[in-house]
VEXDREN-2710 file (C-alpha; in Angstrom, 1 decimal):
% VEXDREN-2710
k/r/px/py/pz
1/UNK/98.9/55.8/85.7
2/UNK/98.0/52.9/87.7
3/UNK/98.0/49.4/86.6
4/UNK/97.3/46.2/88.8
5/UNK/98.4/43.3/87.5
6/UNK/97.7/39.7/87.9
7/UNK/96.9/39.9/92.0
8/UNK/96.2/37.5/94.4
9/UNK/94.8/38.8/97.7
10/UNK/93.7/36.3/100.8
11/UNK/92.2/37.4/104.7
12/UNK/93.3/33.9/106.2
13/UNK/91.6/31.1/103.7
14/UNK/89.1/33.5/102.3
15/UNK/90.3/34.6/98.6
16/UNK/89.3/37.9/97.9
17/UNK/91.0/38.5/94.3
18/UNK/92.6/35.6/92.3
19/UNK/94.6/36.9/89.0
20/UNK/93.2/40.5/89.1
21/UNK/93.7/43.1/87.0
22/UNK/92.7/46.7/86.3
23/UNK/93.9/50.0/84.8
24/UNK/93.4/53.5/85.7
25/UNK/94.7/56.2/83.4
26/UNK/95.8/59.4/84.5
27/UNK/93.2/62.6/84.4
28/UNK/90.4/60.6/84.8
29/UNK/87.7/60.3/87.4
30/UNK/86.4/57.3/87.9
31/UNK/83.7/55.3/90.5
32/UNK/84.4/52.4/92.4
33/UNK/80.8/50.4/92.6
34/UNK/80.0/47.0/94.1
35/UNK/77.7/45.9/96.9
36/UNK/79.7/44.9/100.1
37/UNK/82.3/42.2/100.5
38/UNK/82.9/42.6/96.7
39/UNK/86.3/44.2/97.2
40/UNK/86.5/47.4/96.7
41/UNK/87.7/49.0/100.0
42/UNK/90.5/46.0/100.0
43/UNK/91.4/47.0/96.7
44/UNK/92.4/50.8/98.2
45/UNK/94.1/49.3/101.3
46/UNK/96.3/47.5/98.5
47/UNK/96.7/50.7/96.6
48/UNK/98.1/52.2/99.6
49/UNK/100.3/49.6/101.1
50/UNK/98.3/48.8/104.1
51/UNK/97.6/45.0/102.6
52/UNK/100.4/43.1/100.9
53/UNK/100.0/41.4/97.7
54/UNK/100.2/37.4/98.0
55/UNK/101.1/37.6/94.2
56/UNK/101.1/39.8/91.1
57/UNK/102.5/43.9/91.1
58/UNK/100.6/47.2/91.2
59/UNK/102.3/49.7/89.5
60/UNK/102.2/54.1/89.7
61/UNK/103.4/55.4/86.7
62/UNK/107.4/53.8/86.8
63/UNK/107.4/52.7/90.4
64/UNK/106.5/49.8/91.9
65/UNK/104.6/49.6/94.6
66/UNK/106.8/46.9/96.1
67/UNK/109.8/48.6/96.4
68/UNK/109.1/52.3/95.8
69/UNK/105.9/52.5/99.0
70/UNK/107.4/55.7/100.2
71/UNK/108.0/57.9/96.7
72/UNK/104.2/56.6/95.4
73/UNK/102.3/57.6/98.6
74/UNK/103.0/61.0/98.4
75/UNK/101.4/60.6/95.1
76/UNK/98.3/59.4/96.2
77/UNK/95.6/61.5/98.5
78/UNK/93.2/59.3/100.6
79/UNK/89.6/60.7/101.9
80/UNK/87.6/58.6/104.1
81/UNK/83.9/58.3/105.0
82/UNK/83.6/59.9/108.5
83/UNK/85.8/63.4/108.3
84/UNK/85.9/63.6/112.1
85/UNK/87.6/60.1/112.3
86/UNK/90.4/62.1/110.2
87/UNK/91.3/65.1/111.2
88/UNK/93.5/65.6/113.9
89/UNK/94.2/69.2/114.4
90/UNK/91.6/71.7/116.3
91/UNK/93.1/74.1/113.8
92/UNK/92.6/74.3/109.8
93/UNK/95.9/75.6/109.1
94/UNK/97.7/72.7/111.5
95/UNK/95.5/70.4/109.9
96/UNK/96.5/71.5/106.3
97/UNK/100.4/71.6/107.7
98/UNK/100.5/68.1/109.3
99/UNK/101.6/66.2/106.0
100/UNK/104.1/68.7/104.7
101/UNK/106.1/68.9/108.0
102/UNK/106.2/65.0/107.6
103/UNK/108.2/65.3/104.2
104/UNK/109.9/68.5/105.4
105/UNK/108.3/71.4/103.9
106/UNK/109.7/75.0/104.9
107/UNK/107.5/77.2/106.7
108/UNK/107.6/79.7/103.9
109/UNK/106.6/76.7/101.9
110/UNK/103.4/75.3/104.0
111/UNK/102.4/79.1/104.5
112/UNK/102.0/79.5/100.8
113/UNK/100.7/75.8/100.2
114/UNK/97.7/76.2/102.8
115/UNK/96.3/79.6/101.3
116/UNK/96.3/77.9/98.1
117/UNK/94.7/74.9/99.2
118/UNK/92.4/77.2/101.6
119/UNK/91.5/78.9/98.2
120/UNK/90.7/75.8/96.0
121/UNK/88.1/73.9/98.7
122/UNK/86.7/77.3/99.4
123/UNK/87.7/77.8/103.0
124/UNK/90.2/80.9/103.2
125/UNK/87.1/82.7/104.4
126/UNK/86.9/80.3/107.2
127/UNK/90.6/79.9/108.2
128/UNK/90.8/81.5/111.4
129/UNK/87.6/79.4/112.6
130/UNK/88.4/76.1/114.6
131/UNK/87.7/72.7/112.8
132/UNK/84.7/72.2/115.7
133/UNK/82.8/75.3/113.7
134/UNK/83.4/73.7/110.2
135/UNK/79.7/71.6/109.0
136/UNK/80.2/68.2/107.9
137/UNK/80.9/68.9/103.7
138/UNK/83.4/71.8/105.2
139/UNK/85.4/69.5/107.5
140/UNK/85.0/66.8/104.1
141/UNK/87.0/69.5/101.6
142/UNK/89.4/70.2/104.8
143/UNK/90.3/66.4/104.5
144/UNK/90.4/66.5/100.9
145/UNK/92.6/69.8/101.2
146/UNK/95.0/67.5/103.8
147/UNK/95.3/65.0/100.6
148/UNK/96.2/67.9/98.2
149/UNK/99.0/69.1/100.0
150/UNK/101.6/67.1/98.6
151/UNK/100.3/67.7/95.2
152/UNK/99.2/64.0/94.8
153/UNK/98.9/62.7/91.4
154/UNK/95.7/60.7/92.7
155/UNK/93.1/61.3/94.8
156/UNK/91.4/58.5/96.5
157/UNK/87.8/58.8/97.9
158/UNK/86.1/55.4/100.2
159/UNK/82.7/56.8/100.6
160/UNK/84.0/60.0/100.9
161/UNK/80.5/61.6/100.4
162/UNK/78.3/59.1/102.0
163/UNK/77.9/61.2/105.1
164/UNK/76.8/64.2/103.2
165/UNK/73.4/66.0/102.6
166/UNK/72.5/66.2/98.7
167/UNK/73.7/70.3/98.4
168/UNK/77.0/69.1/100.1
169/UNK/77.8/66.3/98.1
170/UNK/77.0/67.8/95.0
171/UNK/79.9/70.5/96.2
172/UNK/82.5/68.1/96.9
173/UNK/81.6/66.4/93.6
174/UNK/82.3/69.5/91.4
175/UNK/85.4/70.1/93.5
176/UNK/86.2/66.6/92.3
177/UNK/85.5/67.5/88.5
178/UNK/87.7/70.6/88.9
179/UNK/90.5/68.5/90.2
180/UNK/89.9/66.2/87.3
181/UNK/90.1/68.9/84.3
182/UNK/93.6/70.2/86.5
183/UNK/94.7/66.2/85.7
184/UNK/94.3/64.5/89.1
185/UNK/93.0/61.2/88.3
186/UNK/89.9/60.7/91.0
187/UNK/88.9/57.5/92.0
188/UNK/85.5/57.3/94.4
189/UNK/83.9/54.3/96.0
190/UNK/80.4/55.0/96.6
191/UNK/77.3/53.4/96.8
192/UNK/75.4/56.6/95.1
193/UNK/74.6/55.6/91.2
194/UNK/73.7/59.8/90.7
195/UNK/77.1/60.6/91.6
196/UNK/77.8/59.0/88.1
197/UNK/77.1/62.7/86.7
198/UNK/80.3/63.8/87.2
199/UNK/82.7/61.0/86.4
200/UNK/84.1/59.5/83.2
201/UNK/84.8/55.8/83.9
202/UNK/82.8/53.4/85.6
203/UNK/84.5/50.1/87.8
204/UNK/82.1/47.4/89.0
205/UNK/83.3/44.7/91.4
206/UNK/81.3/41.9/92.1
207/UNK/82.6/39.1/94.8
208/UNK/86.5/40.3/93.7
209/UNK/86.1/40.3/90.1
210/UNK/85.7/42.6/87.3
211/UNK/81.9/42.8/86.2
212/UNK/82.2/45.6/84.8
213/UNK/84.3/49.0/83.2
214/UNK/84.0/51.4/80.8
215/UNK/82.3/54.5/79.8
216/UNK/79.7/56.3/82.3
217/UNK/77.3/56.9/79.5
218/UNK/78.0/53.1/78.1
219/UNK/77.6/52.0/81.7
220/UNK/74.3/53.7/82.7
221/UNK/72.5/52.7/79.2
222/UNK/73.5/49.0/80.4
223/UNK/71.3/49.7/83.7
224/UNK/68.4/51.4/82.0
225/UNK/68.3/49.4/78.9
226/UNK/70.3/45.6/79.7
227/UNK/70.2/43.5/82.2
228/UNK/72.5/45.4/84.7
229/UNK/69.9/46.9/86.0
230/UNK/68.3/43.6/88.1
231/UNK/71.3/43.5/90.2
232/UNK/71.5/47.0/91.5
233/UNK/70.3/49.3/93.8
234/UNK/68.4/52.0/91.7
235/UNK/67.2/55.6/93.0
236/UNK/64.2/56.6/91.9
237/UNK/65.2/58.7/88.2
238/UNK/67.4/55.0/87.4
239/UNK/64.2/53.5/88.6
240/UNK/61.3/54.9/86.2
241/UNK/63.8/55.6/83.6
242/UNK/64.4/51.6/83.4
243/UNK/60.3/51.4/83.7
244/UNK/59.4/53.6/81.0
245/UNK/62.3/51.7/78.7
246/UNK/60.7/48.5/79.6
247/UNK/57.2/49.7/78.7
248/UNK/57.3/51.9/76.4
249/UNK/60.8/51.3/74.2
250/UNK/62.0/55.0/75.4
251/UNK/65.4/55.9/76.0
252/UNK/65.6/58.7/78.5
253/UNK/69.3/58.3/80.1
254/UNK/70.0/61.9/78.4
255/UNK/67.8/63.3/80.6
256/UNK/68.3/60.9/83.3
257/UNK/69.6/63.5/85.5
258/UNK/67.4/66.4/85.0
259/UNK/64.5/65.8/87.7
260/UNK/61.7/68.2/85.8
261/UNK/62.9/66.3/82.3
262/UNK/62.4/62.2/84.2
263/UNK/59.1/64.0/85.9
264/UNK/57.5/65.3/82.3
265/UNK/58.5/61.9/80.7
266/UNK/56.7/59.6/83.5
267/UNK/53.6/61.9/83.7
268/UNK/53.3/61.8/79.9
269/UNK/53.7/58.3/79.6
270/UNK/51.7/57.7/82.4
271/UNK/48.8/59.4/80.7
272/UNK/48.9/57.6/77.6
273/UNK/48.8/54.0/80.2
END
């Protein structure tokens, strides 16, 4: 679906990716992680045409993204961090309509697109409301309604729920899933390691290379069990599941997160200390 290959990428001297390369494949979701500076929200600017390659060709599906910029961004749906730094309309509909008049939709069209959207991110209850009454995880689906408008084939998240309370992000994130299973292939930079419940592919960046990708299951074993665990930031279930591992040879990452299941494991271990 999306294949990067052989990049170079520079701000002035400083070399951000040298030979890069990386493959997404279509109906997955994946998560973007690295600490900052190690790439990753240069890597979406490149994805979306807003940087130009120094070298090397990122490709969507057939089309390059060299010479094709126009036909691949209506493929691709972009959510940012801070939703009110987004929007533009007072009005959800207006907002939802913005990017089809753009490419020319009828009004019969964009009538019938909106209440489907509206529908899907679980706001045609709300649609008469101004975007100033929306919380902040309802104005977040509005934005990623505005990226589903066009039907995109990928759906691109930078710390899309890093401004969210725990009910709220857990929303957008099964929203996300759904999307996923419909074959949108999700990609989400975030800095929240339990967000890895709901995604199938891990990417790690470290100082513009590839540490890491594979498997979420394969991925979060490497943290609780390996050494990957030393160089990131762990919430607390990561945290006393890579504890009890290292003292007691047990392998929770099943369970890892289930709260009550992490809680029963570290008071029964803790009682046999």
């Amino acid at each position: 679906m999306i294949e990067i290959k052989n990049i170079d990428f520079s701000y002035y001297e400083k070399k951000i990716f040298k030979n890069f390369s990386l493959r997404f494949e279509k109906g997955k979701f994946y998560i973007l992680l690295g600490k900052n500076g190690s790439g990753k929200s240069t890597l979406v600017k490149l994805l979306l045409g807003i940087e130009k390659l120094k070298a090397g060709e990122i490709l969507v599906g057939d089309k390059s993204l060299s010479k094709d910029l126009f036909e691949i961004r209506k493929e691709i749906g972009m959510v940012f961090q801070n939703p009110d730094e987004q929007i533009i309309s007072e009005r959800i509909d207006e907002e939802l309509a913005f990017a089809m008049e753009n490419y020319g939709y009828s009004s019969n069209d964009m009538r019938d697109r909106i209440e489907t959207i509206l529908k899907e991110i679980n706001l045609w209850e709300k649609r008469e409301l101004r975007v100033s009454q929306l919380s902040g995880g309802e104005k977040q689906r509005l934005c990623i309604g505005s990226a589903l408008v066009l039907n995109p084939k990928i759906l691109i998240l930078d710390e899309g729920t890093a401004m969210l309370d725990e009910k709220n992000r857990e929303n957008i994130l099964e929203l996300l899933a759904k999307l996923r299973d419909r074959g949108v292939t999700i990609i989400l930079i975030s800095h929240h390691l339990n967000e890895l419940k709901y995604v199938d592919e891990v990417v790690y960046l470290k100082a513009g290379n590839l540490d890491w990708q594979g498997r979420r299951d394969e991925f979060i074993k490497e943290i609780v069990t390996g050494n990957l665990g030393e160089n990131l930031e762990l919430p607390p279930n990561f945290y006393i599941a890579r504890e009890i591992y290292k003292r007691k040879g047990v392998d929770i990452t099943k369970n890892l997160f289930k709260s009550e299941e992490v809680a029963e494991y570290l008071c029964q271990l803790s009682s046999k200390i």
